[in-house]
C-alpha positions as a Python dict, from the first residue, in 0.01 Angstrom:
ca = {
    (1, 'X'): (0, 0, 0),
    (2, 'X'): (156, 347, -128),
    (3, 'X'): (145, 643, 181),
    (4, 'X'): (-79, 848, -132),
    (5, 'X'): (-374, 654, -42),
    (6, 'X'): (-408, 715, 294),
    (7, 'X'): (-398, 1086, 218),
    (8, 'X'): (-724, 1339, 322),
    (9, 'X'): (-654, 1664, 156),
    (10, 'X'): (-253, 1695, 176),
    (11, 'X'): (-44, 1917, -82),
    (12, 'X'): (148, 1539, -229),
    (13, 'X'): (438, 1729, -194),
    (14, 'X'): (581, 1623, 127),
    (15, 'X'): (912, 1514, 168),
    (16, 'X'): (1122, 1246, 306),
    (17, 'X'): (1449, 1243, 528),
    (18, 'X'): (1624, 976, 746),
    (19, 'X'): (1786, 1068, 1097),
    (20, 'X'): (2084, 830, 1201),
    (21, 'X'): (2324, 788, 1520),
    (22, 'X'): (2648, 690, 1383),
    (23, 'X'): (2829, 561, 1672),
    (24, 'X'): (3202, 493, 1558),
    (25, 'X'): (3121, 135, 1683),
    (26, 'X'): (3272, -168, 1393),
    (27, 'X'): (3023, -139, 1072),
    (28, 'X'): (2892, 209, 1190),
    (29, 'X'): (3174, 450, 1166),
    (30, 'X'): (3306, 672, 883),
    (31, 'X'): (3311, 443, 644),
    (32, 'X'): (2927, 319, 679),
    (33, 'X'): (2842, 693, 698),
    (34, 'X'): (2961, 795, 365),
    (35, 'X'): (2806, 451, 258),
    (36, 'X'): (2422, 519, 448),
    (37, 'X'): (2479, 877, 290),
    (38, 'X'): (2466, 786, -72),
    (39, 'X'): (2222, 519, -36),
    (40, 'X'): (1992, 748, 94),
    (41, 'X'): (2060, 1012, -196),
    (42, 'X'): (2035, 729, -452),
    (43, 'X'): (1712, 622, -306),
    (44, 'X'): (1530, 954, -331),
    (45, 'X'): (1521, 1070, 7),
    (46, 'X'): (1576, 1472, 62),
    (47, 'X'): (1789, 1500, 338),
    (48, 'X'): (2015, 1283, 580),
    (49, 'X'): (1996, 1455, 990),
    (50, 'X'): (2236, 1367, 1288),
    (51, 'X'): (2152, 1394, 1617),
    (52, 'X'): (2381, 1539, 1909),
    (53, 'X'): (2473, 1427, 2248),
    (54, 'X'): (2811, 1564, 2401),
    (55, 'X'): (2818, 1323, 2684),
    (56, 'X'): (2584, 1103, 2841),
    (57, 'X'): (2545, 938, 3184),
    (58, 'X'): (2411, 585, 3316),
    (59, 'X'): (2146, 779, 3533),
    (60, 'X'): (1922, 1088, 3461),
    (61, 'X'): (1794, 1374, 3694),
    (62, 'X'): (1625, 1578, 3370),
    (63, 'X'): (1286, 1449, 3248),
    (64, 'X'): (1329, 1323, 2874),
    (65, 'X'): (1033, 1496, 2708),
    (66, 'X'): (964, 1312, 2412),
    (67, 'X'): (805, 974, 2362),
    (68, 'X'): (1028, 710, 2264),
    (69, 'X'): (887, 589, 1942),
    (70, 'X'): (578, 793, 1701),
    (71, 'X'): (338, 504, 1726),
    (72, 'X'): (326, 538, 2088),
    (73, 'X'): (-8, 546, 2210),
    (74, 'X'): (59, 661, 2608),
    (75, 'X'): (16, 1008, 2710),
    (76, 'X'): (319, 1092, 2900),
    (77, 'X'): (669, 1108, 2777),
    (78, 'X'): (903, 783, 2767),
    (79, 'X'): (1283, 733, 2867),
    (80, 'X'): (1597, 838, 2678),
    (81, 'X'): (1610, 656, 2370),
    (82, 'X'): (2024, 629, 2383),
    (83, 'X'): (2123, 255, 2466),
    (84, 'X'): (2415, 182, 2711),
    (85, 'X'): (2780, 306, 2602),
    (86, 'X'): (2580, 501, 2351),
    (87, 'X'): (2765, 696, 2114),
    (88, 'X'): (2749, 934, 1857),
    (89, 'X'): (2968, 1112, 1618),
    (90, 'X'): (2952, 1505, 1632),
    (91, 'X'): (2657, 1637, 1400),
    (92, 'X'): (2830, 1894, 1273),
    (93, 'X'): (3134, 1668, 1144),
    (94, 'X'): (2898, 1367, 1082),
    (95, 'X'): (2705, 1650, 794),
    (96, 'X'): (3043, 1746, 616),
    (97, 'X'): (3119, 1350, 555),
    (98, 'X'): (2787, 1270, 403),
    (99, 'X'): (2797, 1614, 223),
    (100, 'X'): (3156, 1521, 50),
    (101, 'X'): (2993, 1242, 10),
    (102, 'X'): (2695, 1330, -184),
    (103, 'X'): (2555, 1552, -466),
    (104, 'X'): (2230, 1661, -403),
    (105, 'X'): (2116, 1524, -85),
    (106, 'X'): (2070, 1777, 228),
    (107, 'X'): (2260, 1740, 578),
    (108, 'X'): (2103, 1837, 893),
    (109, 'X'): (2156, 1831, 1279),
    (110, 'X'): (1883, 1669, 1479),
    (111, 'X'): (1941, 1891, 1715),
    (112, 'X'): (2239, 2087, 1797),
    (113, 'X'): (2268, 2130, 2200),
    (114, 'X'): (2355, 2500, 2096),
    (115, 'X'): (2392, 2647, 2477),
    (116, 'X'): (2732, 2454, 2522),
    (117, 'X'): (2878, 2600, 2231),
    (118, 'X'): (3051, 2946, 2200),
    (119, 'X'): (2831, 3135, 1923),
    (120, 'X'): (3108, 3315, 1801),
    (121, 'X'): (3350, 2995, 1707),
    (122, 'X'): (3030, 2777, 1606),
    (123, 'X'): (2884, 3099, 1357),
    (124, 'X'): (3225, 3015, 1162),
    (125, 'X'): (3220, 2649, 1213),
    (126, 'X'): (2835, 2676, 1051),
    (127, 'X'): (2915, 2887, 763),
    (128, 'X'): (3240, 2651, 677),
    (129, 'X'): (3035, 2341, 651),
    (130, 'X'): (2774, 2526, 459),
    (131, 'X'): (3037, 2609, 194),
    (132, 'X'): (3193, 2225, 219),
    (133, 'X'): (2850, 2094, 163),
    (134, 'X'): (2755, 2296, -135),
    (135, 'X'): (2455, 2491, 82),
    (136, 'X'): (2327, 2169, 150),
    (137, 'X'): (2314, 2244, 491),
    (138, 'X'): (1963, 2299, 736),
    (139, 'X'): (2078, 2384, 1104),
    (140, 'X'): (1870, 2223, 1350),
    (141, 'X'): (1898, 2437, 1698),
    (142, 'X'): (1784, 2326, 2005),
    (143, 'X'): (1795, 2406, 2410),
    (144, 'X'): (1842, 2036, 2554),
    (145, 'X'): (1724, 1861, 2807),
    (146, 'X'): (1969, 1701, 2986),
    (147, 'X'): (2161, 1931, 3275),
    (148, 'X'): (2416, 1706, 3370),
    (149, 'X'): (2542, 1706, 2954),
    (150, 'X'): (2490, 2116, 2945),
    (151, 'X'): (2716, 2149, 3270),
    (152, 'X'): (2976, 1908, 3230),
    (153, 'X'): (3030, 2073, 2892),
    (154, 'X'): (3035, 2431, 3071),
    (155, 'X'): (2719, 2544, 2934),
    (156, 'X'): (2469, 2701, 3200),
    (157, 'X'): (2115, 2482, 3165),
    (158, 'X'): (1967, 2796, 3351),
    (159, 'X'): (1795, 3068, 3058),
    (160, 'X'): (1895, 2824, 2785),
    (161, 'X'): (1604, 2958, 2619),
    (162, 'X'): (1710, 3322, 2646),
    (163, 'X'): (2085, 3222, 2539),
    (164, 'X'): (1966, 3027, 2266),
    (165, 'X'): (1771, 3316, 2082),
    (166, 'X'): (2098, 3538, 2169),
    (167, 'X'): (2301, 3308, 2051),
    (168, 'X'): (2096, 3271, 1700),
    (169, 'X'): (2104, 3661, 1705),
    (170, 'X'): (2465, 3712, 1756),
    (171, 'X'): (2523, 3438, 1468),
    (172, 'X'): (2283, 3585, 1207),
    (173, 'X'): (2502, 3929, 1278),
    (174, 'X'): (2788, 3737, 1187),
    (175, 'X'): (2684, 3562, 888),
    (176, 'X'): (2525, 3919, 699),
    (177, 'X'): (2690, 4201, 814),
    (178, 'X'): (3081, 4273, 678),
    (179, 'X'): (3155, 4430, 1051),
    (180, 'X'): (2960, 4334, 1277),
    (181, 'X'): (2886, 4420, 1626),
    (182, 'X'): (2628, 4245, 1906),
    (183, 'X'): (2610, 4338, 2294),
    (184, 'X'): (2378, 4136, 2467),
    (185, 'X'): (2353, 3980, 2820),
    (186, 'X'): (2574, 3682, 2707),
    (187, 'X'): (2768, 3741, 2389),
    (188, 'X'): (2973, 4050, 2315),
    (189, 'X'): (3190, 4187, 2021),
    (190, 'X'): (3257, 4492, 1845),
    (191, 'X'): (3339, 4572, 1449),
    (192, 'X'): (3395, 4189, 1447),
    (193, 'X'): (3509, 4041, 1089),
    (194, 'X'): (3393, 3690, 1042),
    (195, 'X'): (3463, 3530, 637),
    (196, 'X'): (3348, 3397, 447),
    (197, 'X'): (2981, 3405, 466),
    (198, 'X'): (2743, 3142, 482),
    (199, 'X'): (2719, 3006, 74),
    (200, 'X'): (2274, 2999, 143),
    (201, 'X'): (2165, 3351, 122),
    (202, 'X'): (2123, 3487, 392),
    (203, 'X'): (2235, 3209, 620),
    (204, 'X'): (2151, 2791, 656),
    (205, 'X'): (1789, 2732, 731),
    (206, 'X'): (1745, 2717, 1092),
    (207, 'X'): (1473, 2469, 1225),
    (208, 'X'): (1376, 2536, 1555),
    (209, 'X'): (1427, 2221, 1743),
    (210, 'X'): (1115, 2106, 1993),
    (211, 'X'): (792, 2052, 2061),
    (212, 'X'): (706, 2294, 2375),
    (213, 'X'): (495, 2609, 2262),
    (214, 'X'): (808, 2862, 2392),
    (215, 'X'): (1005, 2640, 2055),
    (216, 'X'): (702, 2709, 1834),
    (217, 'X'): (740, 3084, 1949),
    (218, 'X'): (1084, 3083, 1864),
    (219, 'X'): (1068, 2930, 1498),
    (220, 'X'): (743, 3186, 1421),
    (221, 'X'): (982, 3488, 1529),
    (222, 'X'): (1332, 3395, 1467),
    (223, 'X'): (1344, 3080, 1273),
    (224, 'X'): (1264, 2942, 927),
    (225, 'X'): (1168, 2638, 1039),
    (226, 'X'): (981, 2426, 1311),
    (227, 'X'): (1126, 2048, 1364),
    (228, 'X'): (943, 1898, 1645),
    (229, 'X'): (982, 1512, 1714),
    (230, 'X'): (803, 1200, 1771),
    (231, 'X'): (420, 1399, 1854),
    (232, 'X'): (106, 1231, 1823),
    (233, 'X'): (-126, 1367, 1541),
    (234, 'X'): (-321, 1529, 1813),
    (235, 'X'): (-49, 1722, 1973),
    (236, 'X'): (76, 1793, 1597),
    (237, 'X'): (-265, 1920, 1542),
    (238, 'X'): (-252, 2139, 1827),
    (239, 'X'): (82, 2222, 1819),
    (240, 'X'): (39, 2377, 1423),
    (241, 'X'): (-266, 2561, 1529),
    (242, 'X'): (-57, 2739, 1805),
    (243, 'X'): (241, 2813, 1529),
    (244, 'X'): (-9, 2934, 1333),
    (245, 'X'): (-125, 3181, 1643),
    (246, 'X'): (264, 3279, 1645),
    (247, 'X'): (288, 3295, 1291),
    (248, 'X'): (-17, 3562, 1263),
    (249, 'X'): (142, 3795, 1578),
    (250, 'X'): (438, 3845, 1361),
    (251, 'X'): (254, 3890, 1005),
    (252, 'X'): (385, 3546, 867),
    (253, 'X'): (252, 3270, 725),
    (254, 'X'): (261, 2909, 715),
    (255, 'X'): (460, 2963, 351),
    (256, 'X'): (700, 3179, 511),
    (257, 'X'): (874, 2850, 735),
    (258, 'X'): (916, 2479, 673),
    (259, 'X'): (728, 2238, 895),
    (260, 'X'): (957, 1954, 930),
    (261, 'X'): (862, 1710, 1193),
    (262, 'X'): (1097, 1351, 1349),
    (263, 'X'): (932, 1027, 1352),
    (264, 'X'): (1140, 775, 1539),
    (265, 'X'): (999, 421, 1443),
    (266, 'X'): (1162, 79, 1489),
    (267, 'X'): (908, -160, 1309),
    (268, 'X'): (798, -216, 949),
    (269, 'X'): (798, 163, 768),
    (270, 'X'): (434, 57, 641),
    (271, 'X'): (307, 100, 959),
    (272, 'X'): (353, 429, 961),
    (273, 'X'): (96, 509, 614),
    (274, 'X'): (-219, 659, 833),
    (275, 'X'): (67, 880, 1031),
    (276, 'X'): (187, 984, 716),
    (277, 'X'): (-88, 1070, 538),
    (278, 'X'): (-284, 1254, 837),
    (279, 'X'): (83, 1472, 861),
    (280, 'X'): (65, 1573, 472),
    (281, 'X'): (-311, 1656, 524),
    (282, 'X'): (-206, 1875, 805),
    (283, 'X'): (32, 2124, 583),
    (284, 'X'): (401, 1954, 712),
    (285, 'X'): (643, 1977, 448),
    (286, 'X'): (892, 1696, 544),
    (287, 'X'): (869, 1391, 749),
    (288, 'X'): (1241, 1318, 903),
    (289, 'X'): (1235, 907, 998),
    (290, 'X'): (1474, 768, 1259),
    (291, 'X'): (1455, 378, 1177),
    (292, 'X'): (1648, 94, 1310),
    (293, 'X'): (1916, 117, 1034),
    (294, 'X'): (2185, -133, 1105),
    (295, 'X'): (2493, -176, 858),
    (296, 'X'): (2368, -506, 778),
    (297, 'X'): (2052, -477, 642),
    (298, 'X'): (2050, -67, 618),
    (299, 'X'): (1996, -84, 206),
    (300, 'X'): (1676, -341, 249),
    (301, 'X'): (1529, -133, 521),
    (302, 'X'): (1587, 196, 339),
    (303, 'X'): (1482, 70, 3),
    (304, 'X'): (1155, -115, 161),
    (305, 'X'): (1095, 221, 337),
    (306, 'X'): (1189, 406, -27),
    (307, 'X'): (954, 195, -194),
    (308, 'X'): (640, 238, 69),
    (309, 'X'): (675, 595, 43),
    (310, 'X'): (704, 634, -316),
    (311, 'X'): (1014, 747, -330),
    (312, 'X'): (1172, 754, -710),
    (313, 'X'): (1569, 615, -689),
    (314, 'X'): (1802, 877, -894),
    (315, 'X'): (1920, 760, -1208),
    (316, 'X'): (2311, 664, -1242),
}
């Protein structure tokens, strides 16, 4: 059964993405990166997003505040999905492999844990990989969750919200202006020269990462993008009606930002037809999917998952 079917009104032009964790283990490093990367391009997906994680720990004080997996019928909010020892490779590295890699597929980071970051170093860091990756790039942004990874990494988990939006600020200055100058409560500089600019006009996409309504705020006012994860078509119901609300205060529109919403699955991809459909007939413009890929079996999962969603493979 083709996702088209299940469809009640949609615009049939939603698109497809695939989030991994690549975890440097044997079969999952480099190598399989640069591998999973051009699979996915060849199989017609849009973009390929990596998640972030400095550190981790065996026990949590912070509430994880996402359900584990989309098909998830329970009401409240699940445990860390991160196994033991997890690892992952640094998003922003992780998107200039598959982007050397690849032609014409997008790179994204699902999300960056921007507080424990200096804005200053990571504004250059952004605007590199945007040239490396032939403006490939969408810049997923988020506050985290965790307090134990934003302190040990010397970030303060206190006002992450208010950083975050000064640190976007303080990075768009950098990216557009030839001198540029900010002075806010946590980032200062004066007649600062930062080359070479960002190779997307003005700057990378930036998706506001999260689900609470202060994120949806943020991506209606700041952001050209909203990327919440794993929500239930009723909370993505409600949670597009109250962009919309945000979207209005600040004379946008829905066609002024990308809708762009993370579906972490770990069964069959055709079970997830009625979520995909009910999504497209809500206005989102691009489903990201975190599957079980394994190096093993990653190009029959991928092309089963191509092949359900009616994805057309690029010609070679």
């Amino acid at each position: 059964m083709h996702w088209s079917s299940a469809l009640s009104g949609g615009g049939n032009d939603l698109k497809f993405s695939v989030n991994h964790i690549c975890d440097g283990k044997p079969g999952n490093g480099a190598d399989f990166l640069s591998a999973l990367a051009i699979e996915v391009e060849h199989l017609g997906f849009t973009g390929l997003y990596f998640p972030e994680h400095v550190v981790l720990f065996d026990t949590y004080d912070s509430r994880y505040p996402y359900r584990r997996y989309v098909a998830d019928n329970e009401s409240h909010v699940s445990e860390v999905e991160v196994g033991h020892d997890q690892g992952l490779f640094d998003p922003l590295i992780a998107c200039s492999m598959a982007g050397i890699a690849t032609s014409r597929l997008r790179v994204g980071t699902s999300v960056l844990v921007t507080v424990v970051r200096d804005p200053v170093v990571l504004a250059k860091e952004i605007a590199t990989l945007d040239h490396v990756t032939g403006g490939r790039l969408d810049l997923g942004l988020g506050v985290g969750w965790l307090r134990k990874e934003i302190e040990a990494a010397g970030g303060s988990f206190n006002r992450r919200g208010a950083r975050l939006d000064e640190y976007m600020s303080a990075m768009k200055s950098l990216w557009t202006e030839d001198r540029s100058s900010f002075r806010g409560e946590f980032v200062h500089f004066e007649d600062a020269i930062s080359f070479p600019k960002p190779l997307q006009n003005p700057h990378p996409p930036i998706l506001a990462g999260g689900n609470s309504r202060a994120m949806i705020r943020r991506a209606a006012h700041h952001c050209q993008g909203w990327y919440p994860w794993n929500m239930t078509i009723a909370e993505a119901t409600e949670g597009l009606r109250a962009l919309d609300e945000e979207l209005e205060a600040v004379g946008r529109t829905r066609g002024d930002i990308r809708v762009v919403f993370g579906a972490r699955h770990a069964r069959d991809p055709a079970e997830l037809i009625d979520y995909v459909g009910k999504l497209d007939a809500l206005g989102v413009d691009e489903i990201v999917f975190s599957f079980r890929i394994r190096p093993d079996d990653y190009q029959e999962l991928l092309g089963h998952a191509a092949t359900v969603l009616g994805l057309d493979s690029l010609q070679t």
